[in-house]
C-alpha positions as MATLAB code, in Angstrom:
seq = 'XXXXXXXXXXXXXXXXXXXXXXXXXXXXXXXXXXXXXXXXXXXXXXXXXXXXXXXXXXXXXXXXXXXXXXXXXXXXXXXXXXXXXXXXXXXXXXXXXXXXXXXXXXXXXXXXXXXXXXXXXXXXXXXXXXXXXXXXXXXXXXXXXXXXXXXXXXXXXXXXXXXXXXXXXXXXXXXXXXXXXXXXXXXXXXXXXXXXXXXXXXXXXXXXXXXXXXXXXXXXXXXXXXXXXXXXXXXXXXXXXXXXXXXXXXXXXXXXXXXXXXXXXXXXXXXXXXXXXXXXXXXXX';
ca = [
     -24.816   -2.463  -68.418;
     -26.163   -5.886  -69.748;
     -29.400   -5.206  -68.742;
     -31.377   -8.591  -70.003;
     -27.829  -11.298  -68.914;
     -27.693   -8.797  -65.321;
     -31.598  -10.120  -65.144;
     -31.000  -13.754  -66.117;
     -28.029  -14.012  -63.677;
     -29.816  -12.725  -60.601;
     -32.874  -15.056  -60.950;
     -31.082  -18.130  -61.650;
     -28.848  -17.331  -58.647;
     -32.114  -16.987  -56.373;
     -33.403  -19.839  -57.716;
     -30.324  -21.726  -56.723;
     -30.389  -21.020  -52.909;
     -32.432  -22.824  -50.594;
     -33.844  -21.151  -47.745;
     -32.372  -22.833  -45.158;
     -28.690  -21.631  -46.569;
     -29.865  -17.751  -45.603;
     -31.323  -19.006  -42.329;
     -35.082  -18.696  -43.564;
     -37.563  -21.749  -42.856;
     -38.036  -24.245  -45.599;
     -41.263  -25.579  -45.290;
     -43.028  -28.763  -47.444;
     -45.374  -26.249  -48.434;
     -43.193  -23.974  -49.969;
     -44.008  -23.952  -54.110;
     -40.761  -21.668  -55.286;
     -37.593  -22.725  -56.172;
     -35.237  -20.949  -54.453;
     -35.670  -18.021  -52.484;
     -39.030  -15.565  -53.343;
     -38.613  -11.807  -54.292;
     -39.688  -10.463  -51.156;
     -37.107  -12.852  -49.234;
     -34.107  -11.019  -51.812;
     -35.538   -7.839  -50.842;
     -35.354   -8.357  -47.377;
     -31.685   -9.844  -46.796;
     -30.644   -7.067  -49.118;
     -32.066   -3.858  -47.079;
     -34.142   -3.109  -50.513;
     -37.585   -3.002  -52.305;
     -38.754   -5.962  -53.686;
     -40.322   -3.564  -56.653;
     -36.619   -3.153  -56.835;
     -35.900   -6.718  -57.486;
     -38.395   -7.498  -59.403;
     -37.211   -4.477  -61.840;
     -33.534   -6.098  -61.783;
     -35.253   -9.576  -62.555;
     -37.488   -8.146  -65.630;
     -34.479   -6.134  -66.927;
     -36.266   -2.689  -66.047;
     -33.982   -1.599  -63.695;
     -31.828    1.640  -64.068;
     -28.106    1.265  -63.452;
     -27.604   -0.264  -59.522;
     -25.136    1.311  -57.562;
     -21.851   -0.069  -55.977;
     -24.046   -0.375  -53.063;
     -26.634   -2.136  -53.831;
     -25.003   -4.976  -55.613;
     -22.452   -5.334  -52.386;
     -25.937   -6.060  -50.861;
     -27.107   -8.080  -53.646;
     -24.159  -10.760  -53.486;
     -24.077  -10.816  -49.795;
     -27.650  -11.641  -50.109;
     -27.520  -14.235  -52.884;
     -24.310  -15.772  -51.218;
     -22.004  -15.057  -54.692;
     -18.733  -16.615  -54.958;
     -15.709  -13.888  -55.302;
     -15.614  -14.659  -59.113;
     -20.091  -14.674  -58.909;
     -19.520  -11.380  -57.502;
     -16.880   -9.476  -59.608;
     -19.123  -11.014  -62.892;
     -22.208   -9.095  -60.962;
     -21.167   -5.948  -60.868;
     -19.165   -6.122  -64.800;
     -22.894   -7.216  -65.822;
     -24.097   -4.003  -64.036;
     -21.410   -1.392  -65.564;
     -19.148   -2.107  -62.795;
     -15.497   -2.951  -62.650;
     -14.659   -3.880  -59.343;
     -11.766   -2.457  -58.022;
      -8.995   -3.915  -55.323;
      -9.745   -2.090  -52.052;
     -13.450   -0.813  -52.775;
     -16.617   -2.423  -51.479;
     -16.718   -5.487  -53.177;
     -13.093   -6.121  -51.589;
     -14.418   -6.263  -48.277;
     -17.513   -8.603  -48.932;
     -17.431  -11.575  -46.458;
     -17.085  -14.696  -48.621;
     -20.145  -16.977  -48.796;
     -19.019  -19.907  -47.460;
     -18.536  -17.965  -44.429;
     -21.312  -16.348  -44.584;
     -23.529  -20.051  -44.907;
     -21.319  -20.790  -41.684;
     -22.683  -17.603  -39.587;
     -26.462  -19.340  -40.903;
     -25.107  -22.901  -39.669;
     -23.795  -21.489  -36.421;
     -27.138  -20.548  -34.769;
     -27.091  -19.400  -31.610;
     -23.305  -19.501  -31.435;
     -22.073  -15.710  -31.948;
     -19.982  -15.637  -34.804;
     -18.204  -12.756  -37.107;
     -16.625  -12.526  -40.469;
     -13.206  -10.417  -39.702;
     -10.794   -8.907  -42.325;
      -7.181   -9.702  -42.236;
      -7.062   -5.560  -40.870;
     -10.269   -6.301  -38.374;
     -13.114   -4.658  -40.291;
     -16.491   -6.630  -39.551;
     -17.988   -7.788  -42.911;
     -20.545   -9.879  -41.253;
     -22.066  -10.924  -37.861;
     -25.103  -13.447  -37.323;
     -27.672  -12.634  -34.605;
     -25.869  -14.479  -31.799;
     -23.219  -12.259  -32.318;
     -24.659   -9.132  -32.406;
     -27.171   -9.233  -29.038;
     -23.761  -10.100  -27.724;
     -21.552   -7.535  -28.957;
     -23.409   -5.149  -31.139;
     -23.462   -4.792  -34.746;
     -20.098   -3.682  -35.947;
     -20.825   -3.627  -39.108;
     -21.579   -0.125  -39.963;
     -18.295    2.286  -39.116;
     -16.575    4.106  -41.388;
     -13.433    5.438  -41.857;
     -10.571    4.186  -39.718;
     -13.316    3.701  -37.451;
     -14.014    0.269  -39.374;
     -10.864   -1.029  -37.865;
     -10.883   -2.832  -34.671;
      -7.474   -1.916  -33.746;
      -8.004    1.682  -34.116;
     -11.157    1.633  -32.090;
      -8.897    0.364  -29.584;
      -6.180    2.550  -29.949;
      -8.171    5.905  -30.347;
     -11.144    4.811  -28.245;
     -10.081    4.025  -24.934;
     -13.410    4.979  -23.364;
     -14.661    1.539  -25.233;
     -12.695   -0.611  -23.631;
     -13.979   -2.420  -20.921;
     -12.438   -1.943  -17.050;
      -9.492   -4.170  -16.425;
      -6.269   -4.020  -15.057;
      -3.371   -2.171  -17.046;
      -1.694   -4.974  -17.107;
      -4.296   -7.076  -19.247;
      -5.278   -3.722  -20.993;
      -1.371   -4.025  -22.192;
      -1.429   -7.459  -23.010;
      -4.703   -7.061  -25.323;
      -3.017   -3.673  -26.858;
      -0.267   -6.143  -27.500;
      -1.735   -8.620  -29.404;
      -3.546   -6.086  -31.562;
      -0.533   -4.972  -32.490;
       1.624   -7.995  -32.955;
      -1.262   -9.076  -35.328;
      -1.309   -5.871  -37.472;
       2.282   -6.349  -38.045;
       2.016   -9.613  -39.170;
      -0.415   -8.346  -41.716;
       2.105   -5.504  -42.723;
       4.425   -8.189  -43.551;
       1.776  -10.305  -45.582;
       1.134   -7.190  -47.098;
       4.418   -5.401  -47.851;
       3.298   -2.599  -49.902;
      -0.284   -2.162  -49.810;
      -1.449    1.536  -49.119;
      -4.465    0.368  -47.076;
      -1.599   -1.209  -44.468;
       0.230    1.454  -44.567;
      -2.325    4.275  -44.043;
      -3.624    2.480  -41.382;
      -0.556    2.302  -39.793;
       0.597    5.757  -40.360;
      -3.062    7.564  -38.459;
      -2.362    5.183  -35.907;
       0.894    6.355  -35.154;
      -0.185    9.749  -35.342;
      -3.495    9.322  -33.476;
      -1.905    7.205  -30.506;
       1.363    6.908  -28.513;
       0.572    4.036  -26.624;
       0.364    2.233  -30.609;
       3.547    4.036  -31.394;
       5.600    2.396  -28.701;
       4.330   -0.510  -28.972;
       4.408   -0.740  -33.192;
       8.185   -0.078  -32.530;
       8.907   -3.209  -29.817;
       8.257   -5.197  -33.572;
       6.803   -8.208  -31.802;
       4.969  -10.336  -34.567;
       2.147  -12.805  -33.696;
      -1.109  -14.208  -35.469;
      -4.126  -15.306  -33.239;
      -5.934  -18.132  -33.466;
      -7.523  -18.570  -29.916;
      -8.256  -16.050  -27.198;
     -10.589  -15.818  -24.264;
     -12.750  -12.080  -24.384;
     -14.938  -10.453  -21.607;
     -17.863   -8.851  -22.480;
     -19.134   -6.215  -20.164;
     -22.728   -6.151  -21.573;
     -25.250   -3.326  -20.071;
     -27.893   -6.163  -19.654;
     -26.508   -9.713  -18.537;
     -23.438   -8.531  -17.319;
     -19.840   -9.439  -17.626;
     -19.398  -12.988  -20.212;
     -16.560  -14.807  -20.683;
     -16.215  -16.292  -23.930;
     -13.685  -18.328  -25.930;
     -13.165  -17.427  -29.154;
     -11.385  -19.823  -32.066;
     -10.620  -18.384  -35.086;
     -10.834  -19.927  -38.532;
      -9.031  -18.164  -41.662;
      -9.532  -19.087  -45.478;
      -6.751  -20.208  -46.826;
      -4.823  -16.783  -48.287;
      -5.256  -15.485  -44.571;
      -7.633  -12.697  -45.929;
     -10.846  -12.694  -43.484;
     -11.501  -14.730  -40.347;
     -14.229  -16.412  -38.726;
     -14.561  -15.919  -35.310;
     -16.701  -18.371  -33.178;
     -17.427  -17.517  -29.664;
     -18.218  -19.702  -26.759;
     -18.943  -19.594  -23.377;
     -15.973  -19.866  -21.266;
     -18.049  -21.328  -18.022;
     -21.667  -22.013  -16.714;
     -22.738  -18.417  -15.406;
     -21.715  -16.778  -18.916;
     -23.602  -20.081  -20.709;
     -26.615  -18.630  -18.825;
     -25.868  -15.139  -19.513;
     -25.897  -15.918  -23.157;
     -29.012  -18.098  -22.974;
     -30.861  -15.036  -21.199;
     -29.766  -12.733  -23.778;
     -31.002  -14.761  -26.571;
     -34.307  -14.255  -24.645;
     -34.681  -10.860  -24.024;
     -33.262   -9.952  -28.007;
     -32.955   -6.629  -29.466;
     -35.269   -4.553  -28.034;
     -33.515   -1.485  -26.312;
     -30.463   -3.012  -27.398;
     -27.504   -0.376  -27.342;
     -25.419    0.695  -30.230;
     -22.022   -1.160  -29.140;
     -20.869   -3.121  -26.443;
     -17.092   -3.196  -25.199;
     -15.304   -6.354  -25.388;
     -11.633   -6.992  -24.435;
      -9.399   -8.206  -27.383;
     -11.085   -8.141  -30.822;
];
């Protein structure tokens, strides 16, 4: 662990960021360049005695963990990222954590977004990221582990999640989840995380099993998704979906589909997160 460069590195990268890129208010009045400690601490989930001990080079050895939340926070580059965690006694390693970090130019797009719910998606349809918008809508996804972290197999092994529709559009969104997971397989020829995910899949659910055998092959880039949600009621949004360019995460940008759920929406935004329930079911992804 370079404990003094590790030190260096993390306060020239605060120092770098303006407020407004992490969604905080920039004020004329505001004397430091950068972001303060305390605002670090917060968008990390950690102490700001913490921080300050990583800034001073006092720190003991961070955990995987805690520099995921550390470059999320900061808004590192891939290559910022991987040369955190080597300064820390790291070496970051394909499929762990760091793997699965949102990038941060999505991550300033979530900021830029607003009001507009918006997600960071893996090619496999793990949630790295949400912004607020996204979350009174939908929940915060962000936490499962396991296959759970998958979209798909939420879907798949989770039926009670979906919301009530007709079999024929609950076999048209089963579809598409699948179509799109085998155009990942074939991205991804190979790669054990693909193919363990497919394998519990098949095993956990027949209703994947047929329909990972019709081989139909599709990648979405639009949709329309109903929200049943337990306080505004059923919303209808559109949902366009931007990927970087070596297909491997998504951003998803939802929009109302018509007046009622632009309403809906507004109302939410309102009432917040107080009460606010763990999930919410949404057709499609």
């Amino acid at each position: 662990m370079e404990r003094d460069t590790l030190a260096d590195f993390l306060r020239r990268r605060r120092e770098a960021i303006r407020p407004a890129e992490v969604g905080l208010f920039d004020g004329p009045r505001r004397r430091t360049n950068g972001l303060r400690r305390e605002e670090v601490a917060m968008l990390a989930g950690m102490s700001v005695d913490y921080v300050v001990r990583l800034e001073q080079g006092r720190s003991s050895q961070p955990s995987t963990q805690l520099l995921v939340a550390l470059a999320r926070a900061l808004r590192l580059s891939d290559d910022e990222r991987d040369h955190l965690f080597r300064l820390a006694g790291h070496q970051p390693q394909p499929g762990a954590d760091t793997a699965r970090l949102a990038r941060a130019g999505l991550l300033r797009m979530l900021d830029l977004l607003g009001d507009t719910p918006a997600m960071v998606i893996s090619d496999l349809g793990v949630v790295l990221a949400q912004n607020r918008a996204s979350m009174l809508l939908a929940g915060d996804h962000t936490g499962f582990t396991g296959y759970r972290r998958y979209l798909v197999y939420r879907w798949f092994t989770e039926p009670d999640t979906r919301p009530v529709a007709s079999d024929s559009e609950r076999e048209r969104l089963g579809r598409q989840h699948v179509a799109d997971l085998r155009a990942v397989a074939g991205r991804r020829a190979g790669d054990p995380e693909v193919t363990g995910l497919i394998a519990a899949l098949r095993t956990a659910s027949a209703d994947f099993a047929r329909l990972w055998a019709e081989h139909e092959v599709a990648v979405r880039r639009s949709d329309r998704k109903t929200f049943e949600h337990p306080r505004v009621g059923r919303l209808t949004m559109d949902c366009e979906t931007l990927v970087t360019p070596d297909l491997g995460q998504q951003l998803l940008v939802l929009t109302p589909a018509d007046e009622e759920a632009r309403e809906r929406l507004s109302l939410l935004r309102v009432l917040g997160t107080e009460e606010f329930p763990e999930s919410v079911t949404a057709e499609g992804r």
